[in-house]
N, C-alpha and C positions, 0 to 999 in steps of 0.2 A: 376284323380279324386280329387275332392276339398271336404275337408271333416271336420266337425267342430273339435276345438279344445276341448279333453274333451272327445271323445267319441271313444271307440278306437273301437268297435261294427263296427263302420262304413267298415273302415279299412278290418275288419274282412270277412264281407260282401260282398264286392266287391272283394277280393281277393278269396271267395270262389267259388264265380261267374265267376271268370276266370280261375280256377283251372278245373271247368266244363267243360268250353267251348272247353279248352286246352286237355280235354279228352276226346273229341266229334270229333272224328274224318272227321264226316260225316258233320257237321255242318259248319267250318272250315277246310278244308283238306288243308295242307302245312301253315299254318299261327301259327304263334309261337306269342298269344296273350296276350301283358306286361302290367302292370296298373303301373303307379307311382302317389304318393301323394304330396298332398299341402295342407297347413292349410288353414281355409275358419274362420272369426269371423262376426259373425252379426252386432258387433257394431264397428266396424272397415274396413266398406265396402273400403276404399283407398288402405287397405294392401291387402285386399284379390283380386282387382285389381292388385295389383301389384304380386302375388301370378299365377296370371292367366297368366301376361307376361312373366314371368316366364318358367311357362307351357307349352305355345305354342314355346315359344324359342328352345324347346328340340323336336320340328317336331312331337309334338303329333297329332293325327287323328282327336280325338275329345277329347269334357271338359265334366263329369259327373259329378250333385252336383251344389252348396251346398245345404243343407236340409232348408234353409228359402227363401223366396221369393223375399226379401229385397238384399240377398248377391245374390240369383241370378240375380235379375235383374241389379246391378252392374258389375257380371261378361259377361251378356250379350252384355253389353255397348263395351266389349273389344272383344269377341270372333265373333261379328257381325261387327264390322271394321274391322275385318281381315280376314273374313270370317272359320272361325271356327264352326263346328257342336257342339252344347249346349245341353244337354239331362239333363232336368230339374225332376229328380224321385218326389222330394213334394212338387215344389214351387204350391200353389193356388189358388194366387192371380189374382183376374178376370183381372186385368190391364196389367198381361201379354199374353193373349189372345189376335189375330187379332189386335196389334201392329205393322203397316211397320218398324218399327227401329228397334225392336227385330227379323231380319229374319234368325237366324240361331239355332231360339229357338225350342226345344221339349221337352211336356209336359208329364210325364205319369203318371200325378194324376189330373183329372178332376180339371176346377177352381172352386172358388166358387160363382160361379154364374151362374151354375148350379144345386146347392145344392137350392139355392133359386128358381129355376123353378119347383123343384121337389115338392115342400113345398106347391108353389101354384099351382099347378098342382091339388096336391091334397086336397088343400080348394075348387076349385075350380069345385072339379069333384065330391070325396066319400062323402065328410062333408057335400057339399050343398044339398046332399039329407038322409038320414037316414042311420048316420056311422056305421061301426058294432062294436061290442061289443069291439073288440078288440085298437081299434081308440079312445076309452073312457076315454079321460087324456090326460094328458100334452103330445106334438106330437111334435118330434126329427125327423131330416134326418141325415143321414151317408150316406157316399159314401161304397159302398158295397165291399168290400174286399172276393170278392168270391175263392173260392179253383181252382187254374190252375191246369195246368197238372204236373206241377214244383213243387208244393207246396210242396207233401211229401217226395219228396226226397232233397228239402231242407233241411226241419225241419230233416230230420232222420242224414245228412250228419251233419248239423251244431250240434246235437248232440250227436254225435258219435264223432267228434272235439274236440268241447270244454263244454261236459257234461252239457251243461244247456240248456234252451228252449231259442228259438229264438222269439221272441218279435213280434208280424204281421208286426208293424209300417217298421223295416227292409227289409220287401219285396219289396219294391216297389226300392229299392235302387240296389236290385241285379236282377228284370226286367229292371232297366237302362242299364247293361251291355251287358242284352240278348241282347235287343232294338237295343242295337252296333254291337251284332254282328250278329244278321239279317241283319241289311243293308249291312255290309261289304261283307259279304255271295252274294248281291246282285249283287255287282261290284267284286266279288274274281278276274274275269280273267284279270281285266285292273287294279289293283292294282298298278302294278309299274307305271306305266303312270303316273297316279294322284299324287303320294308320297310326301307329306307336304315337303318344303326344304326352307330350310332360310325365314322363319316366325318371323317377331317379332313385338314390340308395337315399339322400337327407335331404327332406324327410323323404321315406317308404313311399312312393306313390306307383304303385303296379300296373301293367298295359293291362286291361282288361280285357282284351282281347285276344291277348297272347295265348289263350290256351287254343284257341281256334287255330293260328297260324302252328301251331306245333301238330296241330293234329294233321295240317296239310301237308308239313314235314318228313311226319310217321308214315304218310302214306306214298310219299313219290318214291316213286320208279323210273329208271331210264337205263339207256346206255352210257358207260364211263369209261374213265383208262385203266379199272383194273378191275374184274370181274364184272358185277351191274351192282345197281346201284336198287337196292331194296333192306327193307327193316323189317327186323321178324317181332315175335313181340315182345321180346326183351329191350328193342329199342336198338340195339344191332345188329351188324348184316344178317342177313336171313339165309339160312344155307352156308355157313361157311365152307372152304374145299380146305384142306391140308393136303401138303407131298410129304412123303417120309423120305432123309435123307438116310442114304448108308456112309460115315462119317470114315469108312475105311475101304471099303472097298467098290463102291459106286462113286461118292462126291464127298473126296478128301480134299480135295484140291478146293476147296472155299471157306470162304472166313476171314477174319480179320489181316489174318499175318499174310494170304494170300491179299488181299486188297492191299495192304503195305507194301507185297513186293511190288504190285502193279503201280500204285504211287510212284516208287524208288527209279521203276524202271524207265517213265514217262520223265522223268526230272534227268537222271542221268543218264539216258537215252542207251539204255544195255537190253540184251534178251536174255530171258532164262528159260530152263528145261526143269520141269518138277518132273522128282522119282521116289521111290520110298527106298528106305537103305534097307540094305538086303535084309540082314539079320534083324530088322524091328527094331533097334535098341539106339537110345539118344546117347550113349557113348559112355563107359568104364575102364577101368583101369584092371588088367589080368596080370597080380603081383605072379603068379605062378611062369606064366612068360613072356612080363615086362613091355605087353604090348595093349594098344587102346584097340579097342572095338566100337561097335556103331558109328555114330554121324561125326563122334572126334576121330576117329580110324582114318573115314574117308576125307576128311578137311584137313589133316595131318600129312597122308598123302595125296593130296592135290588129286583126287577125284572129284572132288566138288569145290564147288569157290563160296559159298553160302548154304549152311544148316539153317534152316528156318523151323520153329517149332516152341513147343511150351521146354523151354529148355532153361532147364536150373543154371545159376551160376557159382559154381564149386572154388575153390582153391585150386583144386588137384585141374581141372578142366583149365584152368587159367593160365595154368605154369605154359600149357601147349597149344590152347587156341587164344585168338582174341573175339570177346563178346562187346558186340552194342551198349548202347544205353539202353538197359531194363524197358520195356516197359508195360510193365505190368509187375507187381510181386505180389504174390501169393503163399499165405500162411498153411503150416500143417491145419487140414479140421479135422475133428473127432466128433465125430456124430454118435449121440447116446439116445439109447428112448428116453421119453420124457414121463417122470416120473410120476405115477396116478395118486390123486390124493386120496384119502383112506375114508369113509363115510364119517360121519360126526358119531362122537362116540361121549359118554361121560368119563369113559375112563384115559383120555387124552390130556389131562391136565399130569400125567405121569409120564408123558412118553420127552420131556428133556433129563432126564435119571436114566437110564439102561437100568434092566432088573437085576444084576448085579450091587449096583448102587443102593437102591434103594433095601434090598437085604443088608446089606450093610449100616446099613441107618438105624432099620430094627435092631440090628442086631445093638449095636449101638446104646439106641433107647433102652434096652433090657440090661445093657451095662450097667450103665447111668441110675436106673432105676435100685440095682442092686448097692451099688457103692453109696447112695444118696439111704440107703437101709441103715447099712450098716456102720459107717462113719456117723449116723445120727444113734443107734443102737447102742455103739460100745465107745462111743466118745466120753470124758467124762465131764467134759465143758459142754455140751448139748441138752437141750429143754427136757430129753427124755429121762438123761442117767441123773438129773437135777431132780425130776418130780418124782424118782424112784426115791433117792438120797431123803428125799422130806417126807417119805409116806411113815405116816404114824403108824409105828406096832404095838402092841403088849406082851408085855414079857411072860403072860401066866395069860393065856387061851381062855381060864374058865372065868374070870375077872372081866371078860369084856363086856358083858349083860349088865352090871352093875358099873362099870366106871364110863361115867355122862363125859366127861371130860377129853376121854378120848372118841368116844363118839364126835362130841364136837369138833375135835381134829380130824378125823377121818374124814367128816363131812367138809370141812373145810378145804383138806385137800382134794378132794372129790370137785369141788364148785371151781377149784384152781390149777388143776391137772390132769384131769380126768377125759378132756378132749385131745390132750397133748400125747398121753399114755396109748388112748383110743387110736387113734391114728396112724402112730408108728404102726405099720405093717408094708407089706410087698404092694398089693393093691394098690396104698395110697400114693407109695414109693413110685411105683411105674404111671401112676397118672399124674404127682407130681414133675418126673422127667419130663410126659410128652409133652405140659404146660411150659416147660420152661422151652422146651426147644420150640414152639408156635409163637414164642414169646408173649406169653398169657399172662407169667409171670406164676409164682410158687405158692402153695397154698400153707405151706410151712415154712415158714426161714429158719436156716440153720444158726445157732445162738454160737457153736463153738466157729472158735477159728479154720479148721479142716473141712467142717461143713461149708463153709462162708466161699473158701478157694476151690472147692470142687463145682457149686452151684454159678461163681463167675468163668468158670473156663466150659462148663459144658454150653454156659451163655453165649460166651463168647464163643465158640464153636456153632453154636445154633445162627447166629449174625452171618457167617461166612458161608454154609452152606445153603441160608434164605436166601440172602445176596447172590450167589450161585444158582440156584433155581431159578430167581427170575430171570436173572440175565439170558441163559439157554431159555427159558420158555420164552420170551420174546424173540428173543432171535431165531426160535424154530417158526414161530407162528409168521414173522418176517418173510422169510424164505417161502414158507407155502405159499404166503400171497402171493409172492412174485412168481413161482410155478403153475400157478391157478390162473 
């Protein structure tokens, strides 16, 4: 058995459950039935693996334990590689249910996700037509901890032992032993056959037999201390029962700060009377006539000697009562729906811009595109007002057929400006811009000085807002993942 550290009840329990069995002649005949322990920690699920190899090192049957769902599903990591039978008394956890990786697991406390079928079950059935009286208020489920056949001669044994009451919570821990030894009851006559023998975690050496004894497991039945003892085929209990508590008007009076008071009461040897304060209210302040109402009303004037409840601790409340040590605090939550991710689309490489922005941008680029015109257009230090300044003319129109010379010049200038001339336009101007802000780079450099200072600041401008896009596009894409 793997057993938290800190609680020695456990211990206690399980050894009184084999003391039984081991006097049940009939239940067991010829089987001299051992339990040995091992520490289990919740926050140190690596050791309590190692705890488990441990375990099985020593030819055990099966693992019973630990009491969280967390340390068992760690131990099941180990006892289902090697195949080892796992007898799970309170793990709850619905993600250990109908698990292929967990196959050597059983459950004997319902998960909890059943507790939630129970719940709407009954939204679904009594509430949606006219509740009865008793359904009138805040509405709890429990899983129903009904009286077995076991139950009183546990409670009379464990106190006739060790003179105090046994706690319910402890039952389900000493139906895990039964649970063992039904199934083994089930295989008694091929026992030696099967018999666990050089088991370990290093090296991997598997009982090979162990799926047998698990199947004998799956299938015991008996009577126990809290309901019977049966496995449905999710591997636990079969049939679970729930009661629905009414948390206000049936069974208000249970719960923790009720258990606290009954602690308090046993230590300082006092009695108390629970009532609900008239008006409903855990107690404010009525500036209008300067007097307290609810449970600080009645503890103000000495109708009650103790408010017990989820009860905030204020400033204003503190001037006039005194409060305990907290224990418990509890933050504001805000529960939001959680946000659906949007299908994959090609046009999501736009959504860190807002459409706003990105008109802007255009808009922008069509600036840009025009000022990069016109600064190269009517500059007179730029490659275009320069190849105009050198275009060869003639003075006399009818001369040009006959004078070679200037042909020659015109073709020259042709070979040497003629792409420069070409190009100046809007067209080029606006594909110019977008190259420079993808930072493609220009397909014309500006020769004058105004051209040169306009092409580095739209650059440098284009740097800042790339740098900006990716920034939000990663950080968007970030945050989905973690919502997804």
């Amino acid at each position: 058995a793997l057993v938290d550290n800190g609680v020695p009840k456990l211990q206690d329990i399980f050894q009184l459950a084999v003391d039984h069995i081991n006097q049940d002649q009939q239940l067991l005949p010829n089987v001299d039935l051992r339990i040995r322990f091992f520490n289990a920690s919740e926050v140190e699920p690596f050791k309590t693996q190692q705890q488990a190899c441990q375990a099985v090192s020593q030819n055990i049957w099966a693992i019973i334990g630990p009491s969280s769902s967390s340390t068992v599903e760690s131990v099941q990591i180990t006892a289902a590689a090697l195949y080892i039978p796992h007898i799970a008394p309170v793990a709850t956890y619905f993600g250990l249910s109908n698990r292929p990786t967990l196959k050597t697991l059983l459950r004997i406390s319902p998960d909890d996700n059943w507790q939630g079928i129970a719940l709407a079950g009954l939204f679904q059935g009594t509430l949606s037509y006219n509740p009865p009286k008793y359904l009138d208020g805040a509405i709890g489920v429990s899983f129903s901890r009904i009286k077995g056949q076991l139950h009183d001669k546990v409670m009379t044994a464990w106190k006739n032992k060790y003179n105090t009451m046994l706690e319910p919570d402890f039952l389900t821990q000493y139906d895990g032993v039964m649970a063992f030894a039904y199934g083994l009851n089930n295989i008694n006559q091929s026992l030696d056959s099967i018999r666990p023998n050089q088991v370990s975690c290093s090296p991997i050496n598997k009982w090979k037999d162990g799926q047998i004894m698990f199947n004998a497991l799956a299938n015991a039945k008996g009577p126990s201390a809290v309901n019977t003892i049966q496995f449905g085929n999710d591997f636990g209990p079969s049939n679970p029962t729930f009661e629905y508590l009414n948390l206000v008007n049936g069974s208000w009076n249970k719960g923790f700060i009720i258990d606290l008071l009954n602690e308090l009461r046993k230590k300082l040897r006092f009695t108390f009377t629970l009532y609900l304060v008239k008006d409903d209210t855990y107690g404010g302040y009525n500036a209008t006539t300067g007097d307290w109402y609810g449970m600080v009303h009645e503890l103000m004037d000495q109708q009650a000697d103790i408010a017990a409840g989820a009860f905030s601790v204020t400033a204003a409340r503190a001037d006039v009562i005194d409060f305990s040590v907290p224990f418990m605090d509890q933050g504001v939550i805000i529960l939001m729906s959680k946000s659906t991710t949007p299908p994959p689309s090609i046009f999501r490489c736009f959504t860190p811009f807002s459409t706003a922005l990105w008109s802007v941008l255009a808009v922008f680029l069509c600036v840009m595109a025009v000022v990069f015109f016109l600064v190269g257009f009517l500059s007179p230090y730029d490659s275009f007002t320069r190849a105009i300044q050198h275009l060869p003319v003639c003075k006399n129109s009818d001369d040009v057929g006959d004078n070679s010379k200037l042909k020659e010049a015109q073709q020259k200038w042709k070979d040497e400006y003629e792409e420069t001339v070409a190009t100046m336009n809007m067209g080029n101007s606006l594909w110019n811009s977008i190259s420079t802000f993808l930072q493609q780079g220009h397909d014309r450099i500006p020769t004058g000085l105004s051209g040169r200072i306009i092409l580095s600041t739209s650059r440098f401008a284009s740097v800042i807002i790339i740098a900006t896009y990716t920034a939000n596009l990663a950080a968007f894409l970030t945050v989905e993942n973690i919502n997804s």
